[in-house]
Backbone as JSON, one array per atom type, in Angstrom:
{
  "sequence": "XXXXXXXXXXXXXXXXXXXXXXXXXXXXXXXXXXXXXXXXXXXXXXXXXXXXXXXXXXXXXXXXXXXXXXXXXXXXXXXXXXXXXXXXXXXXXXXXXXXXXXXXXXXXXXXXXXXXXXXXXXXXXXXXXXXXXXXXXXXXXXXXXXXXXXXXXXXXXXXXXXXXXXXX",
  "N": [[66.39, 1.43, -197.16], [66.81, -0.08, -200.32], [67.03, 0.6, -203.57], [67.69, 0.13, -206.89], [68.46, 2.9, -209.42], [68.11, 4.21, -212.71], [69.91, 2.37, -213.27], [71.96, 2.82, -210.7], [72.98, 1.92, -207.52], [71.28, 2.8, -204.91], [70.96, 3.88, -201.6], [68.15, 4.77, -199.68], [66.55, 6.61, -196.58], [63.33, 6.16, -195.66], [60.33, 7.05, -194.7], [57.59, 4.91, -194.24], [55.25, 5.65, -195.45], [55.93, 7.04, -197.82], [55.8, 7.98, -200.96], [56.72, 5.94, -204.18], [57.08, 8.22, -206.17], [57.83, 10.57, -204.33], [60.01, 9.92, -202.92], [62.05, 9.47, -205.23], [61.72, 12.09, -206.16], [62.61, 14.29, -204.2], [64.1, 12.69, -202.61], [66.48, 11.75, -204.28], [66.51, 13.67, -205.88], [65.44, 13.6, -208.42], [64.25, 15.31, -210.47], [62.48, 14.88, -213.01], [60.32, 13.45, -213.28], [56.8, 14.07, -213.03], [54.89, 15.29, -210.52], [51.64, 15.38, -211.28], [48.59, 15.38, -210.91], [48.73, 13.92, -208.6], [47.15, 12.06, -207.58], [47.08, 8.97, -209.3], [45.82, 9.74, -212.07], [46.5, 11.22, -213.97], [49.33, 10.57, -215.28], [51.54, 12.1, -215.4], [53.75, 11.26, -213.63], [55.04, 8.88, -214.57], [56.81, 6.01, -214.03], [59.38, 3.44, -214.82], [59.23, 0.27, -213.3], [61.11, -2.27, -212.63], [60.67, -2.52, -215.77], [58.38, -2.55, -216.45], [55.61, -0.24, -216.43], [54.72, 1.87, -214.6], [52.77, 3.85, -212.19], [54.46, 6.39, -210.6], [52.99, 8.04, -208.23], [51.42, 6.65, -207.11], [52.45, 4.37, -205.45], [54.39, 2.56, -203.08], [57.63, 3.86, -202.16], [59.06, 1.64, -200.47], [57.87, -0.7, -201.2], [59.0, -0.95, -203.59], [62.03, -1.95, -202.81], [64.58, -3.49, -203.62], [64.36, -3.5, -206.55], [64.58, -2.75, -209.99], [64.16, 0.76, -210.75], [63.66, 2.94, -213.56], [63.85, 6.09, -214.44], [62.55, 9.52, -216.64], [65.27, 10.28, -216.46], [66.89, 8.19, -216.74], [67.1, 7.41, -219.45], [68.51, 8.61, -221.64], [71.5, 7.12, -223.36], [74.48, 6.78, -223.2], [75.08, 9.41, -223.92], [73.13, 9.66, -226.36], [69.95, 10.25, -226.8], [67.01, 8.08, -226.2], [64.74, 6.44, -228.65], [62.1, 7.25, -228.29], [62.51, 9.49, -227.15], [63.92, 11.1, -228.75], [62.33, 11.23, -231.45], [59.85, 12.44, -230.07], [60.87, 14.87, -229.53], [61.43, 15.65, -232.52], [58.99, 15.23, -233.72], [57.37, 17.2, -232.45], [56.17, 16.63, -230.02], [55.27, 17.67, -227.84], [54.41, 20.76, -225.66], [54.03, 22.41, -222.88], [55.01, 21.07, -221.53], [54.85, 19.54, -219.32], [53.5, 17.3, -218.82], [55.32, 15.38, -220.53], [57.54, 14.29, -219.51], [56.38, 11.8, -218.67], [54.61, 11.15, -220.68], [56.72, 10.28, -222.5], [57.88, 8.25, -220.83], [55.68, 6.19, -221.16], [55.69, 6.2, -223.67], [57.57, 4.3, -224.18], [56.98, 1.97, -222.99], [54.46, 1.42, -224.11], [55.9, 0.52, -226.88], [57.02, -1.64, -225.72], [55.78, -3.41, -224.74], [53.79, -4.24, -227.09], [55.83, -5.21, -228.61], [56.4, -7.68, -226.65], [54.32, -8.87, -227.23], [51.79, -8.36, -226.11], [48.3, -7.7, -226.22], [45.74, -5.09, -226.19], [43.04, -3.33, -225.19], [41.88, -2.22, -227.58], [42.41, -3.99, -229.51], [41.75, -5.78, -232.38], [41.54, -8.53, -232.6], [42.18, -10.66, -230.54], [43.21, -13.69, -230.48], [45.26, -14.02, -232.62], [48.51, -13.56, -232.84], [50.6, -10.67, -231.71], [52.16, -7.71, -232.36], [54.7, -5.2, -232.69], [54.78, -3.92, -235.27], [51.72, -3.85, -235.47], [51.09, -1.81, -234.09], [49.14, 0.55, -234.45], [47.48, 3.53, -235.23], [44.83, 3.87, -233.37], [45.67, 1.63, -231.17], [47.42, 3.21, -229.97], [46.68, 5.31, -228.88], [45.0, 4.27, -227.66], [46.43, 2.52, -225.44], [47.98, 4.7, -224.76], [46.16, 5.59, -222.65], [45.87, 6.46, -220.06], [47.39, 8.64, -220.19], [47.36, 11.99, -219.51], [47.14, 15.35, -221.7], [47.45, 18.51, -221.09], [47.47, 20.45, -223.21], [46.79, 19.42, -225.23], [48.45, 17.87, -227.09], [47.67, 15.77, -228.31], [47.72, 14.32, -231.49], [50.7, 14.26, -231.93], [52.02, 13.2, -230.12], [51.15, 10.52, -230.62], [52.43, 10.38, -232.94], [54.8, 10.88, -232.9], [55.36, 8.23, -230.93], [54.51, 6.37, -232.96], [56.11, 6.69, -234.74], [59.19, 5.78, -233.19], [58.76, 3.52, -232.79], [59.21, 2.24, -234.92], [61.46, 2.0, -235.01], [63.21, 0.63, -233.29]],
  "CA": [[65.99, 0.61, -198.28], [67.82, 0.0, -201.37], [66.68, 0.54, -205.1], [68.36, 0.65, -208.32], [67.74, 3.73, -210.01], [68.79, 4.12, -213.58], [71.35, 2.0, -213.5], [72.76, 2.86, -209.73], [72.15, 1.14, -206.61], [70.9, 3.8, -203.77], [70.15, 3.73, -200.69], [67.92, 5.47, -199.07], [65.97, 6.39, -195.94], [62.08, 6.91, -195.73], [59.15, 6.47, -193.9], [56.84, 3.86, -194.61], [53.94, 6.22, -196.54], [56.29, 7.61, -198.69], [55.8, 7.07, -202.19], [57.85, 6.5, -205.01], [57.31, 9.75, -207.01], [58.58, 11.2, -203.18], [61.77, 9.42, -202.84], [62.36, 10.39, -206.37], [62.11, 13.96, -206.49], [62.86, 14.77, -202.95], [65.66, 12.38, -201.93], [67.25, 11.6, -204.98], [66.74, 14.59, -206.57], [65.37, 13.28, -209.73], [63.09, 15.55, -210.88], [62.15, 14.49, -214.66], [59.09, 12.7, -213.29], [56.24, 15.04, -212.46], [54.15, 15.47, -209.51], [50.49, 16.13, -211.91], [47.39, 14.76, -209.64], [48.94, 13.23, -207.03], [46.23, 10.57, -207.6], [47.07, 8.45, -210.47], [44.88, 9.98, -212.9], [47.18, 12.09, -214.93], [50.27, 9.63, -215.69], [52.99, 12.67, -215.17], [54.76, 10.47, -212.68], [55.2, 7.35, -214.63], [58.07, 5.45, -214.19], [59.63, 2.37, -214.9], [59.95, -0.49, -212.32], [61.59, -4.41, -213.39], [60.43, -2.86, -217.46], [56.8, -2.23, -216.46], [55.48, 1.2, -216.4], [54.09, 2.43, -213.1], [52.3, 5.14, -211.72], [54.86, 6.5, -209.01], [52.42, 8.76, -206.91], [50.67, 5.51, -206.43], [53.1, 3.52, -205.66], [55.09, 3.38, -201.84], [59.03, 3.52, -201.8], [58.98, 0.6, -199.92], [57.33, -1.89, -202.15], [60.0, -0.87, -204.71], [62.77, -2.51, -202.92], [65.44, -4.19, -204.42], [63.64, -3.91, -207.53], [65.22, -1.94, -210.81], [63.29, 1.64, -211.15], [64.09, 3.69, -214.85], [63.1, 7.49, -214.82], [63.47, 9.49, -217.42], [66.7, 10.8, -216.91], [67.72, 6.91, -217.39], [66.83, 6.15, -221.15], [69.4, 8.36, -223.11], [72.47, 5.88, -223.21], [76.14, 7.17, -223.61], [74.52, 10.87, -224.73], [72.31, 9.13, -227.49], [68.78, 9.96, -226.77], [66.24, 7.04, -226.63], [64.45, 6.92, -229.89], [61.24, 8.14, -228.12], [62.75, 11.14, -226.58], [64.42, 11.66, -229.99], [60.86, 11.43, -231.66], [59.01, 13.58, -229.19], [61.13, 16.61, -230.25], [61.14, 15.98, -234.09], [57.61, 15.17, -233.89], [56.83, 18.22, -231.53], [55.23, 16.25, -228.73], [54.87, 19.03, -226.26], [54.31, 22.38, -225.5], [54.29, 22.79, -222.07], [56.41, 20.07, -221.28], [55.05, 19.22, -218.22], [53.76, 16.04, -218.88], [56.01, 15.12, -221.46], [58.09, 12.65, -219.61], [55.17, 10.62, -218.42], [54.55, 10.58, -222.04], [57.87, 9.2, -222.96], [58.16, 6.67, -220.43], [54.62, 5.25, -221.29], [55.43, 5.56, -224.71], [58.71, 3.43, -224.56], [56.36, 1.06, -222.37], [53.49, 0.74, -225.27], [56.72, -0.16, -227.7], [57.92, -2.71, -225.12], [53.95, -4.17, -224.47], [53.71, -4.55, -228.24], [56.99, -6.33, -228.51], [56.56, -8.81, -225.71], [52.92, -9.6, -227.55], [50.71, -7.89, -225.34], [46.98, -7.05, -226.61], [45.01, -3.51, -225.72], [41.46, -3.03, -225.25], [41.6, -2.03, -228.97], [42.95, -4.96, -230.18], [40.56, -6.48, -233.08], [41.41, -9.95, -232.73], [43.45, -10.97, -229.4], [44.53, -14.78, -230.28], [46.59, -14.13, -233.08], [49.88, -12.88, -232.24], [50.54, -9.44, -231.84], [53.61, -7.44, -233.08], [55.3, -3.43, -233.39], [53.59, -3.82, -236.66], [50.49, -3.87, -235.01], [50.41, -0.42, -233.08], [48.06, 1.67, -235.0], [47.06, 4.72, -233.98], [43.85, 2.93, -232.57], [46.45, 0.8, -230.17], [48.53, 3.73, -229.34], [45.66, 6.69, -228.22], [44.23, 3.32, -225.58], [47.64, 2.03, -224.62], [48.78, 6.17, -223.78], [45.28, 6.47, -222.64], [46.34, 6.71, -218.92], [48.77, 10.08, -220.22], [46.58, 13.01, -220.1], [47.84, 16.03, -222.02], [46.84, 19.7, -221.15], [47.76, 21.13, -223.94], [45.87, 18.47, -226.42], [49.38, 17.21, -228.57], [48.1, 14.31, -228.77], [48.35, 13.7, -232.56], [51.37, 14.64, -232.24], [52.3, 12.55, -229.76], [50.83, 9.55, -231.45], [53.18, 10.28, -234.47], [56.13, 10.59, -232.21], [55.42, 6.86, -230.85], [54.71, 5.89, -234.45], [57.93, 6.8, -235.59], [60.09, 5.23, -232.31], [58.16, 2.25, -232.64], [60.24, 1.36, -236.31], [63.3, 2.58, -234.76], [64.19, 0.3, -232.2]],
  "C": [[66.94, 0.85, -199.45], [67.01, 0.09, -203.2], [68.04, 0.84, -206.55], [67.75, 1.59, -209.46], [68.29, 4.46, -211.2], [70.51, 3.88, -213.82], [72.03, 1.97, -212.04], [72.36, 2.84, -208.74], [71.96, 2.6, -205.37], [70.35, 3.69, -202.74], [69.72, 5.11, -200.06], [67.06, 4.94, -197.92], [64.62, 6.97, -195.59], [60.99, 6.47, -195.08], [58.19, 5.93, -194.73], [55.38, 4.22, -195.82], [54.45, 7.04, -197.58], [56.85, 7.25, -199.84], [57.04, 7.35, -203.19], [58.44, 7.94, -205.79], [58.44, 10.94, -205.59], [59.75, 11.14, -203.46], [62.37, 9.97, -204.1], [62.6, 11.37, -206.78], [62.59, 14.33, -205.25], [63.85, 14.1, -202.17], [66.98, 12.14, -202.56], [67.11, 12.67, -205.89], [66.42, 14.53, -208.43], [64.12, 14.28, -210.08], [62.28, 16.07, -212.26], [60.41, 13.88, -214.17], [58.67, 13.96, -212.19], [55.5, 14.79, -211.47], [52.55, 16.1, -210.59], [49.44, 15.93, -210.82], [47.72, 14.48, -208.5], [47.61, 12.01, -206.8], [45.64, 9.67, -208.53], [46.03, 8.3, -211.77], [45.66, 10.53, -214.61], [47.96, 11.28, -215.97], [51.75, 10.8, -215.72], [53.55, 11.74, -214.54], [54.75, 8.86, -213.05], [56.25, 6.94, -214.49], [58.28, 3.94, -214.61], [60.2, 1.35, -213.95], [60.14, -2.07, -212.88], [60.86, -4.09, -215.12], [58.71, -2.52, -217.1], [56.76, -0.4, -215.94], [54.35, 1.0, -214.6], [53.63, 3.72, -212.67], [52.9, 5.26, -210.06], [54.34, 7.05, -207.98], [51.26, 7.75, -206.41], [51.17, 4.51, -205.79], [54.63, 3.42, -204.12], [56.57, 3.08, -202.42], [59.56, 2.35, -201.59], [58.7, -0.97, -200.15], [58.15, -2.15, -203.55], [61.57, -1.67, -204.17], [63.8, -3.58, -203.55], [65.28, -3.93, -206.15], [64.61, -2.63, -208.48], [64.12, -0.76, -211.22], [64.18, 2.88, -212.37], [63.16, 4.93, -214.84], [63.26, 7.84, -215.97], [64.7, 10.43, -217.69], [67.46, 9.45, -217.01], [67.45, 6.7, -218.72], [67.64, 6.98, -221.99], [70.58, 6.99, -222.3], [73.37, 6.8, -223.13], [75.94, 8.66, -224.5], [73.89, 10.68, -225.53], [70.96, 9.34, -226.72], [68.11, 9.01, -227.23], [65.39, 7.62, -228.1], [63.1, 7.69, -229.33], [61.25, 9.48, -227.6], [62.73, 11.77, -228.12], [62.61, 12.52, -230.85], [59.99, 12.09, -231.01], [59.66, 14.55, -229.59], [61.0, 16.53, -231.83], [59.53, 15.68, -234.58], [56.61, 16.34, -233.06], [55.68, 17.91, -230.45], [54.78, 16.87, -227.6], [55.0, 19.97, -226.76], [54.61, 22.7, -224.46], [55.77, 22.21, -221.36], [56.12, 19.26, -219.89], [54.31, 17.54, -217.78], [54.43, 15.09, -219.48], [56.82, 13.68, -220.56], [57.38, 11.44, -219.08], [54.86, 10.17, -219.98], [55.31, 9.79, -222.59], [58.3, 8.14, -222.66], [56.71, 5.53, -220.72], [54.94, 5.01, -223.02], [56.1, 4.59, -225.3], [57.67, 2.06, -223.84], [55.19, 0.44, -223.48], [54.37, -0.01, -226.22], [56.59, -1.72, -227.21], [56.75, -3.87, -224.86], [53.85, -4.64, -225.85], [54.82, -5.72, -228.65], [57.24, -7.51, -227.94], [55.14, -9.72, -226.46], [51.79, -9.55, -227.05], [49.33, -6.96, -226.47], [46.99, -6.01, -225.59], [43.52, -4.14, -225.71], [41.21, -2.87, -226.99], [42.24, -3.01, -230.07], [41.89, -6.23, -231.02], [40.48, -8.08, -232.76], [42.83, -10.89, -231.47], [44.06, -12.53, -229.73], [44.9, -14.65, -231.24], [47.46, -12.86, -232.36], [49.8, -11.37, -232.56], [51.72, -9.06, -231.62], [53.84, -5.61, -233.07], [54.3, -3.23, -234.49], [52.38, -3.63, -236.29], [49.98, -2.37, -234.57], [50.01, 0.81, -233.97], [48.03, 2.62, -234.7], [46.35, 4.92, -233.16], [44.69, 2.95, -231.07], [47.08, 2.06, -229.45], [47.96, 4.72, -228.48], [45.45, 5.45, -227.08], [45.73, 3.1, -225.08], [48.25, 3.37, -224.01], [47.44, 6.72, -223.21], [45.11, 7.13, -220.74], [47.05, 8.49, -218.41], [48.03, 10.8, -220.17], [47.89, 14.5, -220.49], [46.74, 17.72, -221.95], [46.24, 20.77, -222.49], [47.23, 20.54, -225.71], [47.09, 18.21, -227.43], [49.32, 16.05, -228.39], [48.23, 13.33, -230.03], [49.9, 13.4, -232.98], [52.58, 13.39, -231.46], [51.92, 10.88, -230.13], [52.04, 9.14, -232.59], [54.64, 9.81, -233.71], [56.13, 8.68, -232.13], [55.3, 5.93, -232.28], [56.17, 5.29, -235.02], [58.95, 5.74, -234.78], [59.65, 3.8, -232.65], [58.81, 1.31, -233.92], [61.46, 1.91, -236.13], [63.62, 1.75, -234.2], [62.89, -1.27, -232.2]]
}
């Protein structure tokens, strides 16, 4: 099978029950995205497939074909950290660290949901338009409410997405 995986086309070879978070850490050696539950509860193993966030230990290899998948060792650029990485360390988004980049890729995904005009569950009034401007801290605790964090930074992590969210 073939995927594109930040940025570079790869092929690999895998049996049919083996999921993305697998192929990921174990054939390509990516291992930024965590293994937490193993049964999409947590959100360690989120990734990005075609711009949508995904839960990879839910998610087979196989069904990812062709398709563009973004970990996160894809979002700095040219050594520039994305602004939510950036913001997760000056906002001290972790401690342990070990869900941290599930955090970062959901939280570039709440940006990118907000941006396209996507409502939340916490969204007071869904037909007018909805905007960056919009993501509260309300919007941002339901839209990361998938992330669980051991270590409880989640004000912290709130602030982080705050901040990225008028960066970019």
């Amino acid at each position: 099978m073939t995927l594109e995986v930040n940025g570079e086309v790869r092929t690999l070879a895998v049996e049919p029950r083996t999921t993305l978070l697998d192929a990921l850490r174990e054939d390509l050696g990516l291992s930024g995205t965590k293994k937490g539950c193993d049964r999409g509860e947590c959100g360690a193993c989120t990734v990005h497939v075609d711009g949508r966030r995904v839960l990879s230990c839910m998610t087979l290899a196989v069904m990812q074909e062709g398709k563009q998948v973004t970990t996160i060792e894809g979002l700095a650029q040219d050594g520039e950290l994305h602004p939510v990485q950036a913001a997760f360390i000056e906002r001290d988004g972790f401690q342990c660290g070990f869900c941290t980049s599930g955090q970062i890729m959901s939280g570039v995904a709440v940006i990118d949901e907000a941006k396209a005009g996507s409502p939340s569950a916490a969204t007071a009034d869904v037909r007018r338009p909805f905007g960056v401007a919009d993501l509260s801290s309300e919007e941002i605790r339901e839209r990361m409410s998938g992330n669980l964090c051991r270590c409880a930074c989640y004000p912290n992590i709130v602030d982080a997405v705050t901040d990225a969210a008028g960066r970019y």
